[in-house]
N, C-alpha and C positions, 0 to 999 in steps of 0.2 A: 504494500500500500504506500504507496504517495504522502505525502505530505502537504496539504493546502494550508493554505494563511489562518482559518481556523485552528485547526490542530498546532500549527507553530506557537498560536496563540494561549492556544490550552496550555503545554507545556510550560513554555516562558510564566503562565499564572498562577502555578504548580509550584512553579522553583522559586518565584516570589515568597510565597508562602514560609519559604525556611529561612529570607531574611529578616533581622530585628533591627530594631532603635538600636544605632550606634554602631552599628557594622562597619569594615570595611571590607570593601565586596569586587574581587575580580570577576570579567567577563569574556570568554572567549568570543569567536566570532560565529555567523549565523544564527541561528535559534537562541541564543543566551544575549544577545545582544537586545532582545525586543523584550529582555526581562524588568530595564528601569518602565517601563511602560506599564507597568501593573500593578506597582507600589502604591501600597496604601499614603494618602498624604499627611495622615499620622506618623509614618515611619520616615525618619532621615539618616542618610544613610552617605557614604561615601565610596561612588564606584570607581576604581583604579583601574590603568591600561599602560601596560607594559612600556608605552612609548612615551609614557612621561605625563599622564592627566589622574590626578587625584579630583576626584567632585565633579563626574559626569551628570548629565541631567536625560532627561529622556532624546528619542531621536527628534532633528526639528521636523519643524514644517515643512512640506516643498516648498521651495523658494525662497525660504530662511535661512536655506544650507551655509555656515562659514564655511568656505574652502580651505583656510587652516588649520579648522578644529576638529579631529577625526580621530578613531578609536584606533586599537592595534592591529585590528582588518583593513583601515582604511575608508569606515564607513563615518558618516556626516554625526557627532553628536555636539549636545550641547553643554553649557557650562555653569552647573550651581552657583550661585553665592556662594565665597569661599572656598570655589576652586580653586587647583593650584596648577601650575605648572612645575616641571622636572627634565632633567636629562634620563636617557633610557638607565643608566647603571644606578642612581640612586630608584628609581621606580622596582628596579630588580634587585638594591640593597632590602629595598620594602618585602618583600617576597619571601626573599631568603632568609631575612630575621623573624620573619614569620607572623608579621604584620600582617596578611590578608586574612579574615577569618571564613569567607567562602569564597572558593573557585568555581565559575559555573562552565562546564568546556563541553562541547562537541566532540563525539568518537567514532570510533570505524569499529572496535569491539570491546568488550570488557570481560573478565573473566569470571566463575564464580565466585574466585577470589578475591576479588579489586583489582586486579590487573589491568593498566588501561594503553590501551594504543590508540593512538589517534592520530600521530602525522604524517604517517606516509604508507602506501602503497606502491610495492615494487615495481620499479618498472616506469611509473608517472612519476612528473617533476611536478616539485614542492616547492617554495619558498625556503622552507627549513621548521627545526620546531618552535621555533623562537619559544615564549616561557609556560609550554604549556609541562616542560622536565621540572620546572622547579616549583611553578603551581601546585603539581601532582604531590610532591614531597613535601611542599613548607607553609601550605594553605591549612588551615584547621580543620575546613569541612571542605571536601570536593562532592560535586554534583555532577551529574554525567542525564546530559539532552538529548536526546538521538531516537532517530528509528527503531524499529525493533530487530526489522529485518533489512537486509540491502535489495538492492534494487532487481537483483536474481534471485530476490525470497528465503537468502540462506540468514538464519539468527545472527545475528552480531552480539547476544550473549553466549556466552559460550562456556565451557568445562576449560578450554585453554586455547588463550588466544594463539591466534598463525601468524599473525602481521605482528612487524616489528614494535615493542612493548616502549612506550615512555616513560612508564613509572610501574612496578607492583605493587599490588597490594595497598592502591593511593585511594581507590574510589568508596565514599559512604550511602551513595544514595543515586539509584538510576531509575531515571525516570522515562518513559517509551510512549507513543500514542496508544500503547495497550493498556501498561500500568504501572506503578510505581512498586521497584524495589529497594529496603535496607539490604547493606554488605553489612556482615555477620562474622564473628569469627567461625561461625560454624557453617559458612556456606550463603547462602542468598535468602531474604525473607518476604514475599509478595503480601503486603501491605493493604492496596488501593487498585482497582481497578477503573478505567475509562469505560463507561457504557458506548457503545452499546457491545463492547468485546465481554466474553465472559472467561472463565477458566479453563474451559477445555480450550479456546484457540490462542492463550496465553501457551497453555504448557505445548500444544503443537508448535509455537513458532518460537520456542526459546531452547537453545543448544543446551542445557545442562538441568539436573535437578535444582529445585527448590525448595524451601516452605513455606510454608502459608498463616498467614497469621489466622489466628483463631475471630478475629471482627474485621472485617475486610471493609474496606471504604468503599462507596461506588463515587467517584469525582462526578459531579451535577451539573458543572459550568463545561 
């Protein structure tokens, strides 16, 4: 299954949900990018980008776009009160001292273990990982956005990943247009389901076992 602008949006108001008052809060790119867009305006929050912007704001308007001011994809955001600017090695000093308290990143697979790969596939050219090695390690909470399956219908969760890994054992919380999974020391725990998917085509499209929590959520929005 595909992915339409609803569903991107589902997600992105899912992964909101796990930031607080007072955060600082990494954003990969794609789908976690359209996560300042769902914050409650009770909650303030400060989102960081690799490329040196503390205090993101949501994305603009058409036609608002600064052409200066752009995330660590390249895409158009804007800039709170009390944002800052940085060079990229202080914004990565941030990182590595462990300053972010959620990473939200796009993957290609994750393992039952937390295992996360995400930037590259053999054979295609990449950019590079730029910080999604050191998110995975020195972030508090990582979050993992993504399909369930790829685009040939094979799971991207998996018993163990094939593609080249960026961090082990980094990911706490994945979340799919199916449903949401806690990483466990004991394996994976299906939590929350999207209607109108149920459990049996959960466990048909996910490469490894799981469990199941005992009061399963159904997500309404």
């Amino acid at each position: 299954m595909g992915m339409g602008i609803d569903i991107r949006n589902k997600l992105a108001r899912r992964a909101a949900e796990e930031i607080h008052h007072g955060m600082v809060v990494n954003l990969g790119i794609g789908i976690p990018s359209l996560v300042p867009n769902h914050l409650s305006k009770e909650v303030t929050v400060m989102f960081h980008a690799e490329n040196g912007i503390t205090g993101m704001g949501p994305s603009p308007r058409k036609g608002e776009e600064d052409e200066n001011l752009c995330n660590a994809g390249g895409f158009p955001v804007t800039l709170n009160t009390g944002g800052s600017y940085c060079d990229s090695t202080v914004a990565f000093a941030m990182i590595r001292k462990g300053r972010v308290d959620i990473t939200i990143l796009g993957s290609l697979e994750v393992s039952e273990k937390g295992d996360l790969a995400n930037w590259i596939v053999p054979g295609k050219k990449v950019p590079g990982m730029g910080g999604a090695m050191e998110l995975a390690q020195k972030a508090k909470k990582v979050i993992v956005l993504m399909n369930h399956c790829d685009k040939q219908g094979n799971p991207k969760i998996v018993k163990e990943c094939t593609l080249p890994l960026t961090s082990s054992r980094c990911v706490d919380l994945i979340i799919t247009e199916l449903a949401v999974f806690q990483v466990t020391d004991q394996g994976l725990l299906l939590t929350e389901l999207f209607p109108p998917y149920d459990m049996e085509e959960v466990v048909k499209k996910t490469g490894c076992d799981f469990d199941i929590c005992e009061e399963i959520r159904n997500i309404s929005y």
